[in-house]
C-alpha positions in Angstrom: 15.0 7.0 15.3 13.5 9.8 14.3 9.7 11.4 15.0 8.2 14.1 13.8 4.6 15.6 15.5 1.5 13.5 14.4 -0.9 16.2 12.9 -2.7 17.7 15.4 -1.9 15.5 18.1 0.7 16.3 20.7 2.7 13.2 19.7 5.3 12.6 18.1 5.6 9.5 15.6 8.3 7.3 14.6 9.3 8.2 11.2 9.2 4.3 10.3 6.7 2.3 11.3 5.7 -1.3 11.8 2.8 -2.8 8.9 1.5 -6.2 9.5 0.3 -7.2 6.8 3.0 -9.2 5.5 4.2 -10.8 8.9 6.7 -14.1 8.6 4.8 -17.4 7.7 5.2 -21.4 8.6 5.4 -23.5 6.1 1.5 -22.8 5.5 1.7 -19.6 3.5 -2.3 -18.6 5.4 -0.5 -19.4 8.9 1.6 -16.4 10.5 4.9 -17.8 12.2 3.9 -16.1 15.8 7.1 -16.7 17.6 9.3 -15.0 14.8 6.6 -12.1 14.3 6.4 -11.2 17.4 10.5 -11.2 18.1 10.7 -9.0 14.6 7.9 -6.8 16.3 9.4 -6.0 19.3 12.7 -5.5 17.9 11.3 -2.5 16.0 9.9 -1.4 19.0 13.2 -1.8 21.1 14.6 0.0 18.3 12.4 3.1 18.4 9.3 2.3 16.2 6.3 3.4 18.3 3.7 3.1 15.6 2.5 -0.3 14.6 -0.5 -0.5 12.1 -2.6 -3.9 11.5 -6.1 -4.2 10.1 -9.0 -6.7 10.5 -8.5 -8.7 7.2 -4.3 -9.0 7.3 -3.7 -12.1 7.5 -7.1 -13.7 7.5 -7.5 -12.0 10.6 -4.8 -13.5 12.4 -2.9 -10.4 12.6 -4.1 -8.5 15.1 -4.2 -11.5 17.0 -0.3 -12.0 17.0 0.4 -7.9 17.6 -2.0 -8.5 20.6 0.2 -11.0 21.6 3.2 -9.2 20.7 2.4 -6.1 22.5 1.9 -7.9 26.0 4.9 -7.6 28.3 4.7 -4.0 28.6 5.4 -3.5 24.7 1.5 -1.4 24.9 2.6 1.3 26.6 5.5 2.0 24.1 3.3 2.3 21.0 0.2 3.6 19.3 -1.8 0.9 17.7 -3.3 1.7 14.2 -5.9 -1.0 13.1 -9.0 -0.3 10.7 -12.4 -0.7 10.4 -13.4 -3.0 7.4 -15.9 -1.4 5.1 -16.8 -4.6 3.2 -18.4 -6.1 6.1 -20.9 -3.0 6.8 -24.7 -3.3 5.9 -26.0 -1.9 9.1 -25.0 1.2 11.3 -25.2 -1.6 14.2 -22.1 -3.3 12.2 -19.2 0.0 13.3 -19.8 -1.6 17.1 -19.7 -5.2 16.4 -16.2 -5.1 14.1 -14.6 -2.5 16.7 -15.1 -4.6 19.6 -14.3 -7.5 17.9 -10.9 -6.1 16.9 -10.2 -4.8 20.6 -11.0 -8.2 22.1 -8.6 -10.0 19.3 -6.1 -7.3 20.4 -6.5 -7.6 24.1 -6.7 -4.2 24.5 -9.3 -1.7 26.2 -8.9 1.0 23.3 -6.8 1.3 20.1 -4.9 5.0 19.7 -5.5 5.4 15.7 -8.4 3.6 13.9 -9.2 3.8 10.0 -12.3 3.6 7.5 -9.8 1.0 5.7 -9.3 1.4 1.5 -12.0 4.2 1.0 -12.9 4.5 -2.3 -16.1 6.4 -3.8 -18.3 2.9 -3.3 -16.9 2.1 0.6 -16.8 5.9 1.4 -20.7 6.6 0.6 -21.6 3.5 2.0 -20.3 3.6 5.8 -20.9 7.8 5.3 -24.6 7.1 4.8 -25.2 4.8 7.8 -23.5 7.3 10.4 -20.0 6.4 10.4 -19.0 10.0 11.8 -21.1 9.9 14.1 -20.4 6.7 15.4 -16.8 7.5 15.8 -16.9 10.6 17.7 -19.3 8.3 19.9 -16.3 6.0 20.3 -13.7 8.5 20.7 -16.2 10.1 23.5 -16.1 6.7 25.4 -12.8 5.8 24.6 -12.8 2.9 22.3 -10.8 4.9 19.8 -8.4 7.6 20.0 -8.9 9.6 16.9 -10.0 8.8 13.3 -8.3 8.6 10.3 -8.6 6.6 7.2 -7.0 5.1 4.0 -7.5 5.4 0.7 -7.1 3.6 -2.9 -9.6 6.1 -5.3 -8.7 8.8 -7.5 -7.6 12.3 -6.5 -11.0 13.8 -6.8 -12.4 11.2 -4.1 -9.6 11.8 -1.9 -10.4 15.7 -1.6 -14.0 15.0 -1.1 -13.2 12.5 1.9 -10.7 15.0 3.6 -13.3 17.5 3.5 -16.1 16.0 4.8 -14.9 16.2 8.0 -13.2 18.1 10.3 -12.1 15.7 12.6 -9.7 14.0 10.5 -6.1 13.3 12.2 -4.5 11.7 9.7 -4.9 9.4 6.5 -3.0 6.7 5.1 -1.9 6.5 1.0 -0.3 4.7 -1.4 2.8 6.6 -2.3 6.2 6.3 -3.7 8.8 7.2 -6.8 6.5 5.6 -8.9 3.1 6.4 -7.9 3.8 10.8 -7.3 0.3 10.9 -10.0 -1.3 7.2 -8.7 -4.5 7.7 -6.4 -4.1 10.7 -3.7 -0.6 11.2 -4.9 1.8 14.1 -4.5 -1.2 16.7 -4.9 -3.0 14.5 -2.2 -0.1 14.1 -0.2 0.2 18.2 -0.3 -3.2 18.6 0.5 -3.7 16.5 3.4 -0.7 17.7 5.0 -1.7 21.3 4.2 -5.0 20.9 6.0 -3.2 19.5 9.2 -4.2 16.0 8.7 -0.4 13.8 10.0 0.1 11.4 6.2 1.2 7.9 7.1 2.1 6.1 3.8 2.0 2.5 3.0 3.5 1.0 -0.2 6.6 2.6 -0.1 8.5 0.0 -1.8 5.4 -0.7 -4.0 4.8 -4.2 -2.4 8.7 -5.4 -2.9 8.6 -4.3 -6.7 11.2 -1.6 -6.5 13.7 -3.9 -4.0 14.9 -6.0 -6.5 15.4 -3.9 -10.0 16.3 -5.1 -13.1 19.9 -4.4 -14.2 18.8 -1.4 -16.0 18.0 0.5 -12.9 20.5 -1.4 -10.3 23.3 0.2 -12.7 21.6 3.9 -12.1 22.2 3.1 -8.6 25.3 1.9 -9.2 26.6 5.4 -10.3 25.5 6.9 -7.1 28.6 8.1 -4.8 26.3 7.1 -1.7 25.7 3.5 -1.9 22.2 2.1 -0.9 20.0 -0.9 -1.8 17.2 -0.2 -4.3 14.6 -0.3 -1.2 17.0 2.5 0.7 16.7 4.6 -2.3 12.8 4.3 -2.2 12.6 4.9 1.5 14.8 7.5 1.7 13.1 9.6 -1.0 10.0 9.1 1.3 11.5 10.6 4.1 12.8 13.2 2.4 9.6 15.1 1.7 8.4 17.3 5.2 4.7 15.9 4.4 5.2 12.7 5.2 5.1 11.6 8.9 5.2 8.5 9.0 6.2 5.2 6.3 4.7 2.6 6.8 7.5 -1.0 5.8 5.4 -4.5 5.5 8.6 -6.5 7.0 8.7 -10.5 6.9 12.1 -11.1 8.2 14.1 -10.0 10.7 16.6 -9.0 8.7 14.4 -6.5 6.8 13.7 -4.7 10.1 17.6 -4.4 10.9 17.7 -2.8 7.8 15.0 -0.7 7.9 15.8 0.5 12.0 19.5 1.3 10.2 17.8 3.3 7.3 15.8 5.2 9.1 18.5 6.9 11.0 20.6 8.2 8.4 16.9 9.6 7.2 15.7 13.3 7.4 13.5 16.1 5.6 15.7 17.7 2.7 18.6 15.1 3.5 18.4 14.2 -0.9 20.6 16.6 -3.1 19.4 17.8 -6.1 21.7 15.1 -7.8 20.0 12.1 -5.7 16.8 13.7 -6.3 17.0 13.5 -9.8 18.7 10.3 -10.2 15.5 8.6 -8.8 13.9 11.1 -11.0 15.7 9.2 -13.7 15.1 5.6 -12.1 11.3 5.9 -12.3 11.7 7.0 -15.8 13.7 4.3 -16.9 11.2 2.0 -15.1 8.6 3.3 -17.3 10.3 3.2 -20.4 10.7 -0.8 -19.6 6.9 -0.6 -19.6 6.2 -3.1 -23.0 2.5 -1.5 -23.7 1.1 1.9 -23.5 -1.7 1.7 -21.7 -2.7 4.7 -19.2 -5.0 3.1 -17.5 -7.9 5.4 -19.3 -11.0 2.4 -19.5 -11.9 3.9 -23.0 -11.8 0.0 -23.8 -14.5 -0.6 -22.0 -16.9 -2.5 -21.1 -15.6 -5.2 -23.1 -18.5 -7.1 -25.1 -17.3 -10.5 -23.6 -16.3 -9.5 -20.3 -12.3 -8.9 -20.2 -10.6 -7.0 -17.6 -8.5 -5.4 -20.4 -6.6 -2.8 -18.4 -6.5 -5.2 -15.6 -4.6 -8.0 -17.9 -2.5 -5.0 -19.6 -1.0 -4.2 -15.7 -0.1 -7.6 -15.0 1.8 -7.6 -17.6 3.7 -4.5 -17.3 4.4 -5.1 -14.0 5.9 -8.8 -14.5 8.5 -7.1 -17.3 9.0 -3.6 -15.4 9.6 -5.3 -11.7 10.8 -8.7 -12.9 8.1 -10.1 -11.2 6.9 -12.6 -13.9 5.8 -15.7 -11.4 3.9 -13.2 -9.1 2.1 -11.8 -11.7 1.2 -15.5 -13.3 -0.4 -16.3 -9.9 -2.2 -13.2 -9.9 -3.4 -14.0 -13.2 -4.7 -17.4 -12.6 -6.2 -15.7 -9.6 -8.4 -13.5 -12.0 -12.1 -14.7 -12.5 -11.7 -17.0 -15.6 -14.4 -14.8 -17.7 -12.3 -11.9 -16.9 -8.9 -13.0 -18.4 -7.3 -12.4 -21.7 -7.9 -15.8 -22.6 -11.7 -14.8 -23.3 -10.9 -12.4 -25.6 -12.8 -13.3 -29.1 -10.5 -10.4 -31.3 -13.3 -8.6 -31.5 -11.2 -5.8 -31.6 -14.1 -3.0 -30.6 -11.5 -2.3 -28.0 -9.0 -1.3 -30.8 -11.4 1.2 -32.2 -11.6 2.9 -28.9 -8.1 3.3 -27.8 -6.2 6.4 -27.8 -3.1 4.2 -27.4 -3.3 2.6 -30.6 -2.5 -0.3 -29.1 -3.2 -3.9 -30.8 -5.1 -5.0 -28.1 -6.4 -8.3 -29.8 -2.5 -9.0 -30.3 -1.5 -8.3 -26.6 -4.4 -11.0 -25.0 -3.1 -13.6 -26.8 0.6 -13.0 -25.7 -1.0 -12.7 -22.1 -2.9 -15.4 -22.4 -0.4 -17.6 -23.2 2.6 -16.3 -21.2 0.7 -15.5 -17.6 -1.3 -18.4 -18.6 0.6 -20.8 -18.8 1.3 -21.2 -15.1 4.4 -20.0 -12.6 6.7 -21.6 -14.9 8.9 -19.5 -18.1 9.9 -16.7 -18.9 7.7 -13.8 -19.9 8.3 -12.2 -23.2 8.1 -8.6 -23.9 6.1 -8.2 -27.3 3.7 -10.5 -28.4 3.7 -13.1 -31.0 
C-alpha cells in the first residue's frame, strides 16, 4: 500500500480507500448484505486501507450502521473514518448537532476523524454557510466530535473556488474526477487549486460509477495495444494515481473480488509511474469515448426553460451515456425514474428549443427517439440516431 501525507495533517493516507456507498446487497437491492460488507471492509483494512468514507444517506442510512459494526474488534484504531453532514436536512443551525450525533451513535463511535458539508453546490453551500456551519464545526472540533472539516463538491468550478476560500480551515475536499471528467465540476483546475492551497484532495468517481469498467470494443481494443496489460478500471485508477495532487481515491467496491483487485492495483501505483505513451493512450481513450457520444450537446441550458417542462439536457445525458458506456438498461431505469412532466415524452415539438441551440441539434427529433427507446422499459437495444 501506499500513503502519501494528508494535507496539513501529520498523517499519512492510504492511497486507495474504502467508499460505502455501494456496499454488497441481499436479495433486496435497499438491504446491505452485513456479513459480506463487513468481511470485504476489513479485508481492505488488513490490506492497508486506513481511510474508509460513508455518509448519512448511503444506503438509506444503513451504512454507517454496518462500518460501525465493521470497525468493532479493534478495526477503529487502524483507520480514519470520513462520514458527512447532509445539507438537505438543515433548516435550523440547531440541525449541525442533531445529524452529527446521530451519525456517531449509528457509528458507535465517540468522534469521527474527517467529516464533510456533503455535495456542496451554490444552493447547499449558502444555505448551511448562513446558519453558522463554520462556526459550529470548529465548536465540534474544539470538543472533539470531529477531527477536522472538509467537504465535497458537485458545482461548477467558480463555486468550488469560492468554497475553498471561504475558509481557512479546510483540510481537505472530496471531487468528482477522472479521464473523462479533467473539465467536469472542480476538475483538473480545481484539483490544482485545492492541492496548491494545502487542502489533501480525496476523489470519488474514479471509475465514473462502473462506466469506464466495462468499455465498448472500440476502447477495450485501445487497451488492447498497450504492452502493459490492465483492465479498463486499472487504466482509470492508475491514471488517478498518477497525478501528485491526488491523495487519496476513493473505489465504491460491492464484491470481494473488486477489493482483491483494487488492494493489487494499488501497489503497482505511484506519482509519475504513466509514460508519456500510457498517458496519451488514455488521452486517446477519452477521446474515442466522446466521439461515440451520438448528440452534441455541451450541457450549455441555452434550451431552456422548456415551455412544457422537459429536462432537455437531462434526457440528452441519459442518452449519451447509455451509447458511450454501454449502459442502455441503467440508463432506462434512470429514465423511468425522471419525474414524468420532465421526460422527453412531454415534449410537444415545439421546437423553441431548436431556435436556441448553438448545437444545431434537432432536438424535437432526438425526444421522440428517447422517448421511445429509454421509454420503453429495461428491455432492447438502444439505437444511436433517431428515427
Amino acid at each position: 500500500m501506499r500513503y502519501a501525507k494528508f494535507g496539513r495533517l501529520d498523517w499519512k493516507a492510504s492511497a486507495l480507500g474504502f467508499g460505502c456507498m455501494r456496499l454488497p446487497k441481499t436479495g433486496k437491492p435497499e438491504i446491505v448484505d452485513e456479513p459480506e460488507a463487513i468481511r470485504m471492509i476489513r479485508r481492505a483494512i488488513d490490506g492497508g486501507v486506513n481511510y474508509v468514507d460513508t455518509a448519512w444517506g448511503y444506503h438509506g442510512g444503513a451504512s454507517e450502521i454496518v462500518l460501525g459494526k465493521a470497525l468493532r474488534d479493534g478495526y477503529r484504531s487502524r483507520v480514519r473514518i470520513a462520514t458527512k453532514l447532509p445539507p438537505w436536512e438543515v433548516t435550523t443551525a440547531a440541525d449541525f448537532d442533531r445529524l452529527c450525533n446521530t451519525q456517531l451513535k449509528k457509528l458507535q463511535v465517540d468522534h469521527v476523524d474527517l467529516y464533510l458539508l456533503h455535495a456542496l453546490g451554490r444552493k447547499t453551500w449558502d444555505t448551511v454557510h448562513s446558519l453558522g456551519v463554520l462556526e459550529w464545526a470548529e465548536r465540534a472540533m474544539a470538543d472533539g466530535r470531529i477531527g477536522c472539516l472538509g467537504f465535497s463538491f458537485h458545482d461548477e468550478l467558480p463555486v468550488f473556488k469560492e468554497i475553498v476560500d471561504a475558509y481557512d480551515g479546510w483540510t481537505f475536499c472530496q471531487i468528482q474526477y477522472n479521464y473523462m471528467d479533467e473539465s467536469t465540476q472542480a476538475g483538473t483546475e480545481g484539483l490544482r487549486y485545492a492541492a496548491g492551497r494545502g487542502l489533501a484532495v480525496v476523489v470519488m468517481e474514479p471509475i465514473l460509477g462502473g462506466n469506464l469498467a466495462h468499455p465498448p470494443d472500440a476502447i477495450q481494443r485501445l487497451w488492447d495495444t498497450s504492452p502493459r496489460k490492465r483492465t479498463a478500471a486499472d487504466w482509470a485508477l492508475h491514471w488517478l494515481w498518477n497525478r501528485p495532487e491526488v491523495t487519496v481515491v476513493l473505489s465504491g467496491m460491492t464484491t470481494m473480488e473488486q477489493v482483491e483487485q483494487n488492494l493489487a492495483s494499488v501497489d503497482a501505483a505511484a506519482p509519475g509511474a504513466m509514460g508519456a505513451e500510457e498517458l496519451e493512450l488514455v488521452r486517446h481513450a477519452a477521446e474515442t469515448y466522446r466521439a461515440l457520444r451520438p448528440i452534441p450537446c455541451t450541457r450549455c441550458d441555452y434550451c431552456l426553460p422548456c415551455p412544457s417542462g422537459v429536462s432537455i439536457p437531462h434526457n440528452l445525458g441519459l442518452y449519451n451515456t447509455a451509447v458511450m458506456y454501454n449502459q442502455h438498461a441503467g440508463m432506462k431505469r434512470a429514465y423511468l425514474a425522471t419525474k414524468e412532466a420532465e421526460r422527453a415524452s412531454a415534449c410537444t415539438e415545439c421546437r423553441q428549443c431548436e431556435e436556441k441551440c448553438p448545437q444545431k441539434i434537432v432536438i424535437s427529433e432526438w425526444m421522440s427517439c428517447i422517448a421511445k427507446e429509454l421509454g420503453a422499459g429495461v428491455q432492447g437495444a438502444v439505437r444511436q440516431q433517431p428515427g
